[in-house]
C-alpha positions in Angstrom: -11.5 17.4 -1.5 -11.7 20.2 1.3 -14.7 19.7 3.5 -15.3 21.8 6.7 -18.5 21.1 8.9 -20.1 24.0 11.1 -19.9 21.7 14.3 -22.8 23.2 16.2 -25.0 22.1 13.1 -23.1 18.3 14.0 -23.9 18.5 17.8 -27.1 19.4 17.3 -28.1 16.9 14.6 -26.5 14.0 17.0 -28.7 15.3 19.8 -32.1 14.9 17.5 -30.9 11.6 16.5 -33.0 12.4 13.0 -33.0 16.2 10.8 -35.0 17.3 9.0 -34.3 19.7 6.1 -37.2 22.1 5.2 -37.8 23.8 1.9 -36.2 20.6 0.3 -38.5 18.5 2.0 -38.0 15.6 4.5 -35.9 12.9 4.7 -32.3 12.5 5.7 -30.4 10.0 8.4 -31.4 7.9 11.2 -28.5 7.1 13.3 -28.6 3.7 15.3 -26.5 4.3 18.5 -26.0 1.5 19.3 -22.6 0.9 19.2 -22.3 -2.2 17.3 -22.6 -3.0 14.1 -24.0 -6.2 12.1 -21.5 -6.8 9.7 -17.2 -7.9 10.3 -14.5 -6.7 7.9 -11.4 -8.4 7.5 -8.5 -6.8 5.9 -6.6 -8.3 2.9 -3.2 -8.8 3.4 -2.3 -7.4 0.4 -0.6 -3.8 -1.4 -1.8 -2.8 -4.3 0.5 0.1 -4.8 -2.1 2.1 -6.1 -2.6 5.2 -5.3 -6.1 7.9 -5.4 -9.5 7.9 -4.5 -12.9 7.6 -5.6 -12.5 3.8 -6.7 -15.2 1.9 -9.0 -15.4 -1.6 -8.7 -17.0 -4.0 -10.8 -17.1 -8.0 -11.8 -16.3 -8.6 -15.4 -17.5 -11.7 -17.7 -14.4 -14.1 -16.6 -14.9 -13.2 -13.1 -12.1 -11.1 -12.5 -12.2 -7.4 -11.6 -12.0 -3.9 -13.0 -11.0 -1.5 -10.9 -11.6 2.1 -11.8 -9.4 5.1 -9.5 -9.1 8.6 -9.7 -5.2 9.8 -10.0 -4.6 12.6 -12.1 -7.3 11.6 -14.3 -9.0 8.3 -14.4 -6.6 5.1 -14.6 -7.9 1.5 -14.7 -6.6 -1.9 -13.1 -7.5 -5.4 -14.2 -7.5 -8.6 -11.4 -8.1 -11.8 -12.5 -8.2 -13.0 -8.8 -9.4 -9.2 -7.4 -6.3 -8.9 -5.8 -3.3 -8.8 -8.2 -3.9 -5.8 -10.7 -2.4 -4.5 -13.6 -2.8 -1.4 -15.3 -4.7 -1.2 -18.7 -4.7 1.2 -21.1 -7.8 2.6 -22.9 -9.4 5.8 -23.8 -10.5 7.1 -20.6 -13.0 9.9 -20.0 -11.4 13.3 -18.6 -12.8 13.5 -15.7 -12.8 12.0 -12.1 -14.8 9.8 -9.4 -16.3 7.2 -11.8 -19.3 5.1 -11.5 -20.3 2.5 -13.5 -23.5 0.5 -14.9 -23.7 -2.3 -17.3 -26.4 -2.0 -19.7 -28.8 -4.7 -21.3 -26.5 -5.3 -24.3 -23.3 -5.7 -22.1 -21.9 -2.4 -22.9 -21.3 0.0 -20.1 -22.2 3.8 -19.0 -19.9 5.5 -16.9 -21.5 8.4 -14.9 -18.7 10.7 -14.3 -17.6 14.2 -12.6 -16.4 16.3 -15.8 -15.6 20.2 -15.5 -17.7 21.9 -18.2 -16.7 26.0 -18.7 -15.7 26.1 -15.5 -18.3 24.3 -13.7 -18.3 20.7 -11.9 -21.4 18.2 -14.0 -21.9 14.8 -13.9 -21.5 13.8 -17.3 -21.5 10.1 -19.5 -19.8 8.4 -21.4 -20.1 4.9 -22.8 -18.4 2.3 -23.7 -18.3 -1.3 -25.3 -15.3 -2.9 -23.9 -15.2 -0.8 -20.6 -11.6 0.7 -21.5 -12.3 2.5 -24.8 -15.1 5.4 -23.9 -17.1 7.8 -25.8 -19.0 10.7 -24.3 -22.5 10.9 -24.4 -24.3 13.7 -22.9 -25.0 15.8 -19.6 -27.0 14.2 -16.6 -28.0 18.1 -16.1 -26.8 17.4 -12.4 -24.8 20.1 -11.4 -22.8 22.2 -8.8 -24.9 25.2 -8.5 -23.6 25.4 -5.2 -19.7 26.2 -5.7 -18.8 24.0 -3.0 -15.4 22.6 -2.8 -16.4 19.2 -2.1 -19.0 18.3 -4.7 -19.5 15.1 -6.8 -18.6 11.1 -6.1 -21.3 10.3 -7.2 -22.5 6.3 -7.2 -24.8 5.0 -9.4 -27.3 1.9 -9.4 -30.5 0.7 -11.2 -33.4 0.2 -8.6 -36.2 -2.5 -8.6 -38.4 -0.1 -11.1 -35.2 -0.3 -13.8 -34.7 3.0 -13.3 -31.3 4.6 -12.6 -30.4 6.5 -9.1 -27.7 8.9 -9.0 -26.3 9.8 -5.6 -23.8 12.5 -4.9 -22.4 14.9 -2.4 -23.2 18.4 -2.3 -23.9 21.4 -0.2 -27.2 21.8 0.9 -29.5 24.7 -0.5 -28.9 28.5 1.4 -25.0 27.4 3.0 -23.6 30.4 1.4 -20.0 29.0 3.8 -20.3 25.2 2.4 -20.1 24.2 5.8 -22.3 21.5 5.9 -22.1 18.6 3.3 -25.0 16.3 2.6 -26.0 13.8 -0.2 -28.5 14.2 -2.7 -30.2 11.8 -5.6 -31.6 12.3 -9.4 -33.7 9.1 -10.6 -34.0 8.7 -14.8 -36.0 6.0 -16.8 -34.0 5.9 -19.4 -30.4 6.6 -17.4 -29.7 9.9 -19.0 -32.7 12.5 -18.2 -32.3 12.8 -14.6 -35.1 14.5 -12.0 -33.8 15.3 -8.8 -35.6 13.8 -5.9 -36.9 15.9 -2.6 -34.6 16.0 0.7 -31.3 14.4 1.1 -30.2 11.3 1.5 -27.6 12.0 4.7 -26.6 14.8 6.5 -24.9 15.0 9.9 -21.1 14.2 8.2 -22.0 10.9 5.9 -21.0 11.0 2.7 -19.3 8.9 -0.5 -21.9 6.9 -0.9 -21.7 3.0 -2.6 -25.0 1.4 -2.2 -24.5 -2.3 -2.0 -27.9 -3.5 -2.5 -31.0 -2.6 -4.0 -33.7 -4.5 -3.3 -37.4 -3.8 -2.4 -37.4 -3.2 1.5 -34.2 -3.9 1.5 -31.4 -1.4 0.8 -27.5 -1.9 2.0 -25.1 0.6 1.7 -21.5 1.9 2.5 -21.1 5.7 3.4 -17.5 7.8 4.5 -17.2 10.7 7.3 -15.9 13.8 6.2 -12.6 15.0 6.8 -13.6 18.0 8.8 -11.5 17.8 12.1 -14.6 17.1 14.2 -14.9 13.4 12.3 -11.3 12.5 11.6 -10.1 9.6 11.2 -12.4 9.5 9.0 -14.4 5.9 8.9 -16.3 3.7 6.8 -20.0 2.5 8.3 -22.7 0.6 7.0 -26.6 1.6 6.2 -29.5 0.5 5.6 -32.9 1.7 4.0 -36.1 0.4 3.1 -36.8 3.0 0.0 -33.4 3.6 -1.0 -34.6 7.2 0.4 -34.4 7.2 4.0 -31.1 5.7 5.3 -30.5 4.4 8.9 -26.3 4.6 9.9 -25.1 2.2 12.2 -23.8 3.5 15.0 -20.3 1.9 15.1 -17.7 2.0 12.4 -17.1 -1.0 10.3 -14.0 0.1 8.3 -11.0 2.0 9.7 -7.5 2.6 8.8 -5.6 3.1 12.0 -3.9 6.4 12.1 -5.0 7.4 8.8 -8.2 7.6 7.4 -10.7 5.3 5.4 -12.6 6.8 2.6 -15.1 6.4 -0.9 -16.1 2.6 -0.8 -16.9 0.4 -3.3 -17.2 -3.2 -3.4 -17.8 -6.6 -5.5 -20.1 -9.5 -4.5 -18.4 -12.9 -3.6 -21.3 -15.2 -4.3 -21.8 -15.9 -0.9 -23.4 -12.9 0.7 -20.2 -11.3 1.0 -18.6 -8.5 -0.3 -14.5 -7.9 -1.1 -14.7 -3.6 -0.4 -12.4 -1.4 -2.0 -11.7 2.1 -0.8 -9.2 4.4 -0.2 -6.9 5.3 3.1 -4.6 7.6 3.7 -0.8 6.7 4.8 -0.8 9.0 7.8 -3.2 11.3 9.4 -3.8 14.0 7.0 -7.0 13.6 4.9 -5.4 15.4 2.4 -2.9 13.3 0.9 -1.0 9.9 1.1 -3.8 8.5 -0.9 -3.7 4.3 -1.3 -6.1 1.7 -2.2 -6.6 -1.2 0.0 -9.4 -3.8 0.6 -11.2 -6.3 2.1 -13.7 -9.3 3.3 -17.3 -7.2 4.7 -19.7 -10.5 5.7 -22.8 -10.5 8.3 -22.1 -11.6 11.6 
């Protein structure tokens, strides 16, 4: 997806440290300069040779994982070790940049990017087996916008039980879609979704995969943009105490040497661990040469 950044609106949020966004209310991103981060990521020595973006991860019954990619439609890729994957065929939503949750009677809801007469919405659709889907309904989430870089969204119950959608959009009044920033809906019931106040990140974070959701204790994995300014683009670790109000670390935690590492998602190992999926481009262009790859993220 095109994204361009106005980069006086960039040097000027890394000179406050923290923006604030006005109409829409507070909150946005803390970044922690400090050059270090908390967390190591070691590669898997492994190709997938899978290609896209926008992967969805998650652990199935048996252990092994589903992987969800985006690829001239949605595809999906069954690992019974997380690292050897198949295709599978199923009855796949049309649509792109899945997210899934599980539901209390096993079945899943995928929250989805679907093009509805011409505009961009995050749909669902749900299914019992996780390959066979059937849509549902309209989150009412959409790009009102008209920026070119709109949706990923990630999805993940919170402590309440309630449901929080992130996704990436252009804030309120940037007629140019210059500057891209994340926003959030919360429903009860997973379907009726109210938009929450502010954003999320600004400042060139996006693709969001929160790892974590605990009270006080939020983890999660945001992308850089491709705007030139920010490329390669890199993978870095958050955290937050509300889910809300996100603090960045200030060094990078996943890269992709010359090309560029993009839309996290991950699986918990058991141990505190995480095996993180995302995307990466062959070369330097953000544009294309899209593969999946993955890895080991652990604390230090």
């Amino acid at each position: 997806m095109l994204r361009t950044f106005k980069l006086t609106m960039i040097v000027l949020f890394l000179v406050a440290g923290t923006y604030m966004i006005g109409c829409d209310g507070l909150v946005g991103v803390v970044v922690n300069e400090s050059g270090e981060s908390n967390w190591t990521f070691t590669e898997d020595n492994v190709s997938f040779g899978i290609s896209g973006v926008s992967p969805e991860a998650i652990v199935l019954g048996d252990g092994s994982v589903r992987l969800y990619v985006t690829d001239m439609g949605i595809k999906v890729y069954k690992a019974s070790d997380g690292l050897t994957f198949t295709q599978e065929s199923g009855s796949l939503p049309q649509g792109s940049d899945p997210t899934l949750i599980q539901l209390n009677d096993g079945s899943y809801r995928m929250y989805y990017v679907d093009m509805v007469q011409g505009v961009q919405e995050i749909s669902t659709a749900t299914s019992s087996d996780g390959l066979n889907w059937i849509k549902e309904s309209n989150t009412g989430i959409s790009n009102t916008t008209g920026g070119p870089a709109w949706g990923v969204p990630d999805s993940i119950e919170i402590p309440s039980g309630s449901i929080r959608l992130y996704w990436v959009d252009a804030p309120a009044g940037d007629s140019n879609h210059h500057l891209e920033v994340i926003k959030s809906a919360i429903a009860t019931d997973g379907l009726n979704f109210t938009v929450e106040s502010g954003y999320r990140t600004q400042g060139g974070y996006v693709d969001p995969y929160i790892l974590l959701a605990q009270d006080g204790n939020w983890i999660g994995l945001f992308a850089t943009t491709p705007a030139p300014e920010f490329l390669p683009q890199k993978i870095y670790v958050g955290t937050s105490t509300d889910g809300l109000s996100w603090s960045i670390e200030g060094a990078s935690i996943i890269t992709a040497g010359d090309g560029n590492a993009l839309d996290p998602t991950a699986v918990p190992l058991g141990d505190g661990s995480y095996r993180v999926y995302y995307s990466a481009t062959s070369g330097s262009n953000p544009f294309s040469g899209f593969l999946i790859k993955s890895g080991i993220l652990r604390r230090k």
